[in-house]
PyMOL Python script that loads the backbone (N, CA, C, O; Angstrom):
from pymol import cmd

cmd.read_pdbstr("""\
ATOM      1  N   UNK A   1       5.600  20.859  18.660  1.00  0.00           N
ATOM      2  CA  UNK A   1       6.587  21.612  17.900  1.00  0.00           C
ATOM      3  C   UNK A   1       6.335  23.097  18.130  1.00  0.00           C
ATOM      4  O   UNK A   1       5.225  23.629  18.152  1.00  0.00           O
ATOM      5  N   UNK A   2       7.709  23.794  18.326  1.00  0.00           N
ATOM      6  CA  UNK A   2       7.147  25.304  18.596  1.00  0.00           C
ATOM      7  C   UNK A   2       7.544  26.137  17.108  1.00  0.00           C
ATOM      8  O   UNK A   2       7.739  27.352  17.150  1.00  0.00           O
ATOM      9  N   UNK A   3       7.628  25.505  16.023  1.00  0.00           N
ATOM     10  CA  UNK A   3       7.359  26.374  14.920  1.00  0.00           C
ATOM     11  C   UNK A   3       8.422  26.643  14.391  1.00  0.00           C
ATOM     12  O   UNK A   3       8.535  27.289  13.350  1.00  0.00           O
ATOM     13  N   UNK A   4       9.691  25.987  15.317  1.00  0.00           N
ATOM     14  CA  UNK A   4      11.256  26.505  14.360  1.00  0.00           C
ATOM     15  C   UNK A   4      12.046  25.107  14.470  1.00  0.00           C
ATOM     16  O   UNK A   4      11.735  24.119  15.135  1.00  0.00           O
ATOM     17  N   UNK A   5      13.085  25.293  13.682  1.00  0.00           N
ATOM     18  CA  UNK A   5      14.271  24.296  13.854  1.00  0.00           C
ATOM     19  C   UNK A   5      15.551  25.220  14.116  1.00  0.00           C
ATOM     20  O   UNK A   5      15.836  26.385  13.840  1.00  0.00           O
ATOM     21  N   UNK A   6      16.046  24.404  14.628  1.00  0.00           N
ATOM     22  CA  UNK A   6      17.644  24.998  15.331  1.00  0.00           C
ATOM     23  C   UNK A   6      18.565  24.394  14.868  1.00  0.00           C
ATOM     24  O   UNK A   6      18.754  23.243  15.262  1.00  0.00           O
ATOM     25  N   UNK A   7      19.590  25.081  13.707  1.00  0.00           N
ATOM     26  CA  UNK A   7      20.194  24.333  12.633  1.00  0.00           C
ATOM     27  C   UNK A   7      21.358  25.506  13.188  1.00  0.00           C
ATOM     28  O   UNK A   7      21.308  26.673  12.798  1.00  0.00           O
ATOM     29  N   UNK A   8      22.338  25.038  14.094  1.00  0.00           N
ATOM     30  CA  UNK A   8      23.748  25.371  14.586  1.00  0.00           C
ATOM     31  C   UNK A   8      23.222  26.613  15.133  1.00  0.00           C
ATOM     32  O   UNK A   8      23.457  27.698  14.603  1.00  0.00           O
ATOM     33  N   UNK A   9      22.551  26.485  16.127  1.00  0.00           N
ATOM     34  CA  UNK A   9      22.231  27.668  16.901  1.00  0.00           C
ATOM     35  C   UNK A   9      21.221  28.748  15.718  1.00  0.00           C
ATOM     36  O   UNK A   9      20.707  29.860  15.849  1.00  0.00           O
ATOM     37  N   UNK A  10      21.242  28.418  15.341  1.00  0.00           N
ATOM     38  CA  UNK A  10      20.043  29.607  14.380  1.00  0.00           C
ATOM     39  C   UNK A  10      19.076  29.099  13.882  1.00  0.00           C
ATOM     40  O   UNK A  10      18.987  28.070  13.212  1.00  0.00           O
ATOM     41  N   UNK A  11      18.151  29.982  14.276  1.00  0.00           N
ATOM     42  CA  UNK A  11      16.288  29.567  14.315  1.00  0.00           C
ATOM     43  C   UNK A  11      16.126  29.801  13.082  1.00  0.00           C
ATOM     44  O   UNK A  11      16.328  30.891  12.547  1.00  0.00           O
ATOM     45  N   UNK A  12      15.630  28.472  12.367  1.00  0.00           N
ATOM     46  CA  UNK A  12      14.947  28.674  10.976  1.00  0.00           C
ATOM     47  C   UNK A  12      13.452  28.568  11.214  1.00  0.00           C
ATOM     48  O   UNK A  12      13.041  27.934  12.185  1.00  0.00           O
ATOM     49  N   UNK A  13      12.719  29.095  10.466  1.00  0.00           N
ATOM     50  CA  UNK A  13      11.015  29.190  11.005  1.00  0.00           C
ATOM     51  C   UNK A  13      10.886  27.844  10.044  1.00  0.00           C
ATOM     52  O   UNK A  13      11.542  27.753   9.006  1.00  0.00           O
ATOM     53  N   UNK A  14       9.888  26.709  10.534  1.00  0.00           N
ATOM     54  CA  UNK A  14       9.510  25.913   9.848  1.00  0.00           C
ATOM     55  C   UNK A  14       8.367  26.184   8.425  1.00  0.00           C
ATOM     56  O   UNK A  14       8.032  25.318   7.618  1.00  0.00           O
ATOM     57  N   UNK A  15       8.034  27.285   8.431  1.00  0.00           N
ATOM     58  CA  UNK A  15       7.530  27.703   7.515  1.00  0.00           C
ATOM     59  C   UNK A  15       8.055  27.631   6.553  1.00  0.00           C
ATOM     60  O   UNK A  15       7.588  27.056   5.570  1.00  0.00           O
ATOM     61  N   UNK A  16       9.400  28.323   6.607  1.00  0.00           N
ATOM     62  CA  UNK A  16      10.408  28.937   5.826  1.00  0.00           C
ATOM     63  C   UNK A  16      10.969  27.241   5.242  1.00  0.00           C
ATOM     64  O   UNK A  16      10.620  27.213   4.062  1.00  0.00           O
ATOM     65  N   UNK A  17      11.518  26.176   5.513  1.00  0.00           N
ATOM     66  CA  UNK A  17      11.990  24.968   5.414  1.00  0.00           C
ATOM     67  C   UNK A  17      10.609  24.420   4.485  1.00  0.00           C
ATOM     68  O   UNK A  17      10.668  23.808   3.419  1.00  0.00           O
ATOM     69  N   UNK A  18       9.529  24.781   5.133  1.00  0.00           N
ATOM     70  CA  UNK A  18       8.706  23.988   3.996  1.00  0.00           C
ATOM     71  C   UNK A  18       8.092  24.418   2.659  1.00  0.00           C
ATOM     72  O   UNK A  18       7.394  23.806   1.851  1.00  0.00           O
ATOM     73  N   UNK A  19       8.622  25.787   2.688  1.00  0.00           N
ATOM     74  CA  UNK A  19       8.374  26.890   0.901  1.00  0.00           C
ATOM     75  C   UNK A  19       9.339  26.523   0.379  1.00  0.00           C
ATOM     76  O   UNK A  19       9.151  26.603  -0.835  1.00  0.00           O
ATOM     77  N   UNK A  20      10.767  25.971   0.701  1.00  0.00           N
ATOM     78  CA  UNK A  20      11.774  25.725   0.342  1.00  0.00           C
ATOM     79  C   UNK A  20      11.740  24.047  -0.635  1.00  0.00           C
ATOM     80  O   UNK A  20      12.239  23.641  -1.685  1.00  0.00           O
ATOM     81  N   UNK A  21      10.864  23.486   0.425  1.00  0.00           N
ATOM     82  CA  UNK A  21      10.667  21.864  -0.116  1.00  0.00           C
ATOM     83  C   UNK A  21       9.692  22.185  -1.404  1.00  0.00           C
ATOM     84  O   UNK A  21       9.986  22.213  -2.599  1.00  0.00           O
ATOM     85  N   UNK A  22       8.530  22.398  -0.802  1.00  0.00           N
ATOM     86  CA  UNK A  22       7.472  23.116  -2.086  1.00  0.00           C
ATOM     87  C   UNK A  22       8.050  23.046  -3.399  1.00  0.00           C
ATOM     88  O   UNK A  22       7.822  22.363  -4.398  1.00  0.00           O
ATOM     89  N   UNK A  23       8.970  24.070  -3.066  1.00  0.00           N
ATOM     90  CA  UNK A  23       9.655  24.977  -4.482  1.00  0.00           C
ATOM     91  C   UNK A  23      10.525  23.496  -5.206  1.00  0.00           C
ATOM     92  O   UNK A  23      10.345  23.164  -6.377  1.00  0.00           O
ATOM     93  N   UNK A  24      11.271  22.896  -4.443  1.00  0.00           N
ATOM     94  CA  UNK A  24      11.860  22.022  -4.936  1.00  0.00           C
ATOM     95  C   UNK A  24      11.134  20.679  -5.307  1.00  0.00           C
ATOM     96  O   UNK A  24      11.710  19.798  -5.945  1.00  0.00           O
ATOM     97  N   UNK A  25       9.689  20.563  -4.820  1.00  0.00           N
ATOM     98  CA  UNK A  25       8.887  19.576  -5.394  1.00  0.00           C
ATOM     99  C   UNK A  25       8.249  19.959  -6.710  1.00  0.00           C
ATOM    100  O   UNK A  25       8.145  19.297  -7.742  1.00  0.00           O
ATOM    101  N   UNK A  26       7.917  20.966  -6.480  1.00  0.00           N
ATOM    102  CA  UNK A  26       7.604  21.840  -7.498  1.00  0.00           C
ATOM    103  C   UNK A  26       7.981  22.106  -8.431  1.00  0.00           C
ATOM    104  O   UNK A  26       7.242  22.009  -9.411  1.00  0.00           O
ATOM    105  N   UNK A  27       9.693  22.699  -8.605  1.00  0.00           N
ATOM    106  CA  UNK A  27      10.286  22.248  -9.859  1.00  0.00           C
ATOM    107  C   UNK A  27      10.452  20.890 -10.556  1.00  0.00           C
ATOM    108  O   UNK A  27      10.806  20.770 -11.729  1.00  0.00           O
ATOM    109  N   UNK A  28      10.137  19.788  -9.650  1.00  0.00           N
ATOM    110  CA  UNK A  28      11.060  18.647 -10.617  1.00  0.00           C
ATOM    111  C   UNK A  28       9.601  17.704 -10.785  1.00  0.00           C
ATOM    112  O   UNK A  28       9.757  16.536 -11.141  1.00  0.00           O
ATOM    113  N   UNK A  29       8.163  18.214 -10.528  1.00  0.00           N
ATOM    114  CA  UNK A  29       7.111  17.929 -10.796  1.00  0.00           C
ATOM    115  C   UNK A  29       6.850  18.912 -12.408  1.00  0.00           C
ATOM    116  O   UNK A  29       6.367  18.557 -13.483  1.00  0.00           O
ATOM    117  N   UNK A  30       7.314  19.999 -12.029  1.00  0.00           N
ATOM    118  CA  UNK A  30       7.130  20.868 -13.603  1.00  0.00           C
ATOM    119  C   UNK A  30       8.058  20.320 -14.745  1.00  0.00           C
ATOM    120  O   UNK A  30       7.577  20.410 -15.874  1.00  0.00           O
ATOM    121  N   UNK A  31       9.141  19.842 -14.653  1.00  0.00           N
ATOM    122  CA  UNK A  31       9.978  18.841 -15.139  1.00  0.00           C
ATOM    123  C   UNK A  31       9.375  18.230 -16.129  1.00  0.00           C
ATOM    124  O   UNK A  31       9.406  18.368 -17.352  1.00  0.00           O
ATOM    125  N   UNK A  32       8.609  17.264 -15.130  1.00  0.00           N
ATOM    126  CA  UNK A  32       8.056  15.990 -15.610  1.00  0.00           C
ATOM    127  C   UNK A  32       7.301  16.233 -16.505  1.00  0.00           C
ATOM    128  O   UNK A  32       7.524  15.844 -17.651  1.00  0.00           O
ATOM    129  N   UNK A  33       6.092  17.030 -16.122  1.00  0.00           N
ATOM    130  CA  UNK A  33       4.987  17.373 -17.035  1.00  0.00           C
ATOM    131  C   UNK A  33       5.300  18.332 -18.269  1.00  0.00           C
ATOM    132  O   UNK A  33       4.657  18.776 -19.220  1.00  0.00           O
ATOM    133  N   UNK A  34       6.495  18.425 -17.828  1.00  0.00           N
ATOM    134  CA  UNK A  34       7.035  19.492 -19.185  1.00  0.00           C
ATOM    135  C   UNK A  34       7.914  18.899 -20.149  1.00  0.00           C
ATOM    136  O   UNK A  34       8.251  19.425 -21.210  1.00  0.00           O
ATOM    137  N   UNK A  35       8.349  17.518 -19.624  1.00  0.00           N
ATOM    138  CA  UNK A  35       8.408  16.386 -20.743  1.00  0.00           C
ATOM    139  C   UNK A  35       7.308  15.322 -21.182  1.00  0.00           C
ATOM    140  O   UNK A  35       7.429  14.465 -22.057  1.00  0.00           O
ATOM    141  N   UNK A  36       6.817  15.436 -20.819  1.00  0.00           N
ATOM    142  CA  UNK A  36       5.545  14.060 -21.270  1.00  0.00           C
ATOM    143  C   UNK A  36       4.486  15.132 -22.143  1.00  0.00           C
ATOM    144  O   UNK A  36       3.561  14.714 -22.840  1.00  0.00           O
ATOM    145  N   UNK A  37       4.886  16.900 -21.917  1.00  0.00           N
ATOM    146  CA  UNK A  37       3.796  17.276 -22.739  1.00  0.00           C
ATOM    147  C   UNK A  37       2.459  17.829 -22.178  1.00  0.00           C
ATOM    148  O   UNK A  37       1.539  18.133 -22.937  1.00  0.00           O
ATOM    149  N   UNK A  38       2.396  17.921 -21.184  1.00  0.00           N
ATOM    150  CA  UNK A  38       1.399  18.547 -20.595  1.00  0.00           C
ATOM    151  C   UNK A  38       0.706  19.606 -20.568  1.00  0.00           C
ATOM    152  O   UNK A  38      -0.511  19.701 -20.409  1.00  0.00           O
ATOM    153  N   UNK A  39       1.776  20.742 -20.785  1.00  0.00           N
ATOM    154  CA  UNK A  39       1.450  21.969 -20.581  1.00  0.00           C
ATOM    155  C   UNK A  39       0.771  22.173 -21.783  1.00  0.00           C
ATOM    156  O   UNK A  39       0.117  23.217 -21.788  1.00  0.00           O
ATOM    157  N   UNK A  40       0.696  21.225 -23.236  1.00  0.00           N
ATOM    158  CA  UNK A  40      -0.164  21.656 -24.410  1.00  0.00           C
ATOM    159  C   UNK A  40      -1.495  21.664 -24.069  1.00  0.00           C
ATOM    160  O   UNK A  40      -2.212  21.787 -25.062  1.00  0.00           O
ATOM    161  N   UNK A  41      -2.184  21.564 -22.860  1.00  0.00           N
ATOM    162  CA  UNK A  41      -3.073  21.571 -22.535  1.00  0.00           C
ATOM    163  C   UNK A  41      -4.163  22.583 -21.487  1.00  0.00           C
ATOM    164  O   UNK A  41      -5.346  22.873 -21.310  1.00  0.00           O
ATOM    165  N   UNK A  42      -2.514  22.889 -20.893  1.00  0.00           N
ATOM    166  CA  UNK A  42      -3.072  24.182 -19.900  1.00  0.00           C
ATOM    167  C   UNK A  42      -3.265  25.332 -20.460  1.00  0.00           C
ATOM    168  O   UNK A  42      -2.578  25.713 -21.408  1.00  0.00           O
ATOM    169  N   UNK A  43      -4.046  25.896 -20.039  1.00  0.00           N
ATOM    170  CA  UNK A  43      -4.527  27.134 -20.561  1.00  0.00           C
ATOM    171  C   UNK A  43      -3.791  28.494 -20.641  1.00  0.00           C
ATOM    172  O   UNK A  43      -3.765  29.332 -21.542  1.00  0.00           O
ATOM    173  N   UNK A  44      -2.791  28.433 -18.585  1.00  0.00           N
ATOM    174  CA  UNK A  44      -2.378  29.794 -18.797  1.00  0.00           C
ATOM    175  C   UNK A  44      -1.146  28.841 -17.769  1.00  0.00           C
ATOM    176  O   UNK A  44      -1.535  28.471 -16.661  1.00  0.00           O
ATOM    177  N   UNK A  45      -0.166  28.606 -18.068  1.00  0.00           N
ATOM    178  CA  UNK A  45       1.066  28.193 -17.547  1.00  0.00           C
ATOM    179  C   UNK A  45       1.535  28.396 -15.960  1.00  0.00           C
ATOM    180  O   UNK A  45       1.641  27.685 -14.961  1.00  0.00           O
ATOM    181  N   UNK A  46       1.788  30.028 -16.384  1.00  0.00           N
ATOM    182  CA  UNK A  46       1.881  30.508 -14.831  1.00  0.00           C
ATOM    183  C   UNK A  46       1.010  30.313 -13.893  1.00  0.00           C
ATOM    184  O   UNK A  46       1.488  29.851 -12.856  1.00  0.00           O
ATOM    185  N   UNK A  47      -0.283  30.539 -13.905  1.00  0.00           N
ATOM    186  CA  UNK A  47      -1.349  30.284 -12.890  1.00  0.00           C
ATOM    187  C   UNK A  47      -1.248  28.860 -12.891  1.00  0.00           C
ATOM    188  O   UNK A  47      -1.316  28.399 -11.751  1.00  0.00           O
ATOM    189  N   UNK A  48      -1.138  28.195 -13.602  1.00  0.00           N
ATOM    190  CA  UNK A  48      -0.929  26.813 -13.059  1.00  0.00           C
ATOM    191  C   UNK A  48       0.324  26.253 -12.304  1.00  0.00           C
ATOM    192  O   UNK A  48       0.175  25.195 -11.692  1.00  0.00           O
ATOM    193  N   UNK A  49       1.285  26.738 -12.295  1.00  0.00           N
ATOM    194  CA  UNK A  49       2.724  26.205 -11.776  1.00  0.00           C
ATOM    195  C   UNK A  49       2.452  27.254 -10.280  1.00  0.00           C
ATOM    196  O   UNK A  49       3.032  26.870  -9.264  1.00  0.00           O
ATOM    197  N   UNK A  50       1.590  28.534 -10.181  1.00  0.00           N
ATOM    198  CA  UNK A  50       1.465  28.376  -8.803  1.00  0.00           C
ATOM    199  C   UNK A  50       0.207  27.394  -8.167  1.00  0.00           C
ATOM    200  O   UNK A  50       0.481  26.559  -7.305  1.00  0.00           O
ATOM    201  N   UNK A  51      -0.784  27.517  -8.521  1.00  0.00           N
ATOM    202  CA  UNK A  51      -1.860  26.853  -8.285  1.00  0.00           C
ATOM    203  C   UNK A  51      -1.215  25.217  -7.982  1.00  0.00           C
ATOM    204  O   UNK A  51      -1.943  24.512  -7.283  1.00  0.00           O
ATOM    205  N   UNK A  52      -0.267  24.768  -8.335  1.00  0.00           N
ATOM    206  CA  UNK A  52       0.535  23.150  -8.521  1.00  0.00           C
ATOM    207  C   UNK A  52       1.654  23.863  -7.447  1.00  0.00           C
ATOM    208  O   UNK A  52       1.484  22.948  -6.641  1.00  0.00           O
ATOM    209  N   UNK A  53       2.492  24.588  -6.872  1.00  0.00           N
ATOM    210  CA  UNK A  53       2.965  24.902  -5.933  1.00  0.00           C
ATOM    211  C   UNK A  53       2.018  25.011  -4.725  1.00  0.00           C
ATOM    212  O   UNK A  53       2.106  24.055  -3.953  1.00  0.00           O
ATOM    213  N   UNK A  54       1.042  26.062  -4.358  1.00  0.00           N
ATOM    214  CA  UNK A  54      -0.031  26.076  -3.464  1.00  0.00           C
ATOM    215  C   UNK A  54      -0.802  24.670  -2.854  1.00  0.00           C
ATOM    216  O   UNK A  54      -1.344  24.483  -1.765  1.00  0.00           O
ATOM    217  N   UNK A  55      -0.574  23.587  -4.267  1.00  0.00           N
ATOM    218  CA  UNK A  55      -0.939  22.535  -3.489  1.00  0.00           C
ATOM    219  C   UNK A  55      -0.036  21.566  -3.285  1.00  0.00           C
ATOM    220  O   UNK A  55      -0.347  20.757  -2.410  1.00  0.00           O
ATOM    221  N   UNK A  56       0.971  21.407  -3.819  1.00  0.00           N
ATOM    222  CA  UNK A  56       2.033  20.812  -3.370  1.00  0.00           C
ATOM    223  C   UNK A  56       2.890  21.335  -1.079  1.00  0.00           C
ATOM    224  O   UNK A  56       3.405  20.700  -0.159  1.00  0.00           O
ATOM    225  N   UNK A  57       2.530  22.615  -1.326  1.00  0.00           N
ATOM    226  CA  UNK A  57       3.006  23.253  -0.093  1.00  0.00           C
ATOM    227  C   UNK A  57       2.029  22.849   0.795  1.00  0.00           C
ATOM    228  O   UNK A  57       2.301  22.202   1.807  1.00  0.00           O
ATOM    229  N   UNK A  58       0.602  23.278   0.406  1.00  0.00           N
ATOM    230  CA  UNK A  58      -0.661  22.656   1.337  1.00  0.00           C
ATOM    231  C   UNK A  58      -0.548  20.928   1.936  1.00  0.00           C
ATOM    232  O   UNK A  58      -0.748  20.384   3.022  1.00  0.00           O
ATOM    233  N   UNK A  59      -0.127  20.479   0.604  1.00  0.00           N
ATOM    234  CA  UNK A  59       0.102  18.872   1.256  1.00  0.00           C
ATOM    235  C   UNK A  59       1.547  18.564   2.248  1.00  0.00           C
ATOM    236  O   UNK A  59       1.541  17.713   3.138  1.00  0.00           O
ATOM    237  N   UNK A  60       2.711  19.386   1.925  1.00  0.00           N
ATOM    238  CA  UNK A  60       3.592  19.221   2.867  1.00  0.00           C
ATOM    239  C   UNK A  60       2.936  20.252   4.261  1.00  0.00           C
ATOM    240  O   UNK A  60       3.085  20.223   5.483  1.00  0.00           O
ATOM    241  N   UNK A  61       2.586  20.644   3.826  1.00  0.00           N
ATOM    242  CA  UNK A  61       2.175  21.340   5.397  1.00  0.00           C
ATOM    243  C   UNK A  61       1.670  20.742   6.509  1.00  0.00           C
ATOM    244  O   UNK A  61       2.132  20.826   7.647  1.00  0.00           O
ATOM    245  N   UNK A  62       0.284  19.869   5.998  1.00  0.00           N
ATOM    246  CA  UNK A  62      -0.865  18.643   6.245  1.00  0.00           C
ATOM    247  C   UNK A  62       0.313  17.205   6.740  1.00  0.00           C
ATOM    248  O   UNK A  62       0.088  16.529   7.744  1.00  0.00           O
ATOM    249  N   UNK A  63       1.239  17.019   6.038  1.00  0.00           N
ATOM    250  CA  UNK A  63       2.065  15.995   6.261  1.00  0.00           C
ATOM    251  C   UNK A  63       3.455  16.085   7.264  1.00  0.00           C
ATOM    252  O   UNK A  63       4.324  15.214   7.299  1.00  0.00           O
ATOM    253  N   UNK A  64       3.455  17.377   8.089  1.00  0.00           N
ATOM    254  CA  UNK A  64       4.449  17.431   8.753  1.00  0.00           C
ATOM    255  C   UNK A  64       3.499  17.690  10.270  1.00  0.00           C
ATOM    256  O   UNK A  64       2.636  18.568  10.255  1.00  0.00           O
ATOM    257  N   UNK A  65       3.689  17.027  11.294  1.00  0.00           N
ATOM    258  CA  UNK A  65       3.162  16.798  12.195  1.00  0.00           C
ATOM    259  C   UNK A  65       3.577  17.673  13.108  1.00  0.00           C
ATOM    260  O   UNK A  65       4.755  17.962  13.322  1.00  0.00           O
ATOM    261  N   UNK A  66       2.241  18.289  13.884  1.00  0.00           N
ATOM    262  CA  UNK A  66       2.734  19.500  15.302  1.00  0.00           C
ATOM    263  C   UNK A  66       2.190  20.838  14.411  1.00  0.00           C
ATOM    264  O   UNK A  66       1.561  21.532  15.211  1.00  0.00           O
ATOM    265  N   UNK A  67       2.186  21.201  13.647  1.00  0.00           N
ATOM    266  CA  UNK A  67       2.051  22.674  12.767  1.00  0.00           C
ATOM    267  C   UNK A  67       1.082  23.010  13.461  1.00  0.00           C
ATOM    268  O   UNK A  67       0.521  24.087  13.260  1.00  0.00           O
TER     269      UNK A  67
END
""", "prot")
cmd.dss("prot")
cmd.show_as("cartoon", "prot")
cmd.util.cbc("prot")
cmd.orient("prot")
């Protein structure tokens, strides 16, 4: 893989496609835990919803083959 996709003639950086997934795993994982109650437990919210993005992105990164 050379690092882009070609979506109607225009280079998207695969980077860029997978902050995009992240974000959208990311929201509907914060969802969840933000109905079952979770967050009464975390300490500081924000640092956690990136820290839970950072590894959500790390694992799509690891899971897309050629990077």
């Amino acid at each position: 893989m050379n690092g882009h996709f070609d979506i109607y003639g225009v280079y998207v950086p695969t980077l860029l496609l997978l902050l995009l997934g992240a974000y959208v795993v990311k929201s509907l994982l914060h969802n969840v835990l933000l109905r079952i109650g979770f967050y009464r437990f975390v300490w500081h919210p924000p640092l956690f919803n990136l820290a839970l993005y950072l590894m959500v992105l790390g694992a799509l990164f690891t899971l897309v083959p050629g990077l």
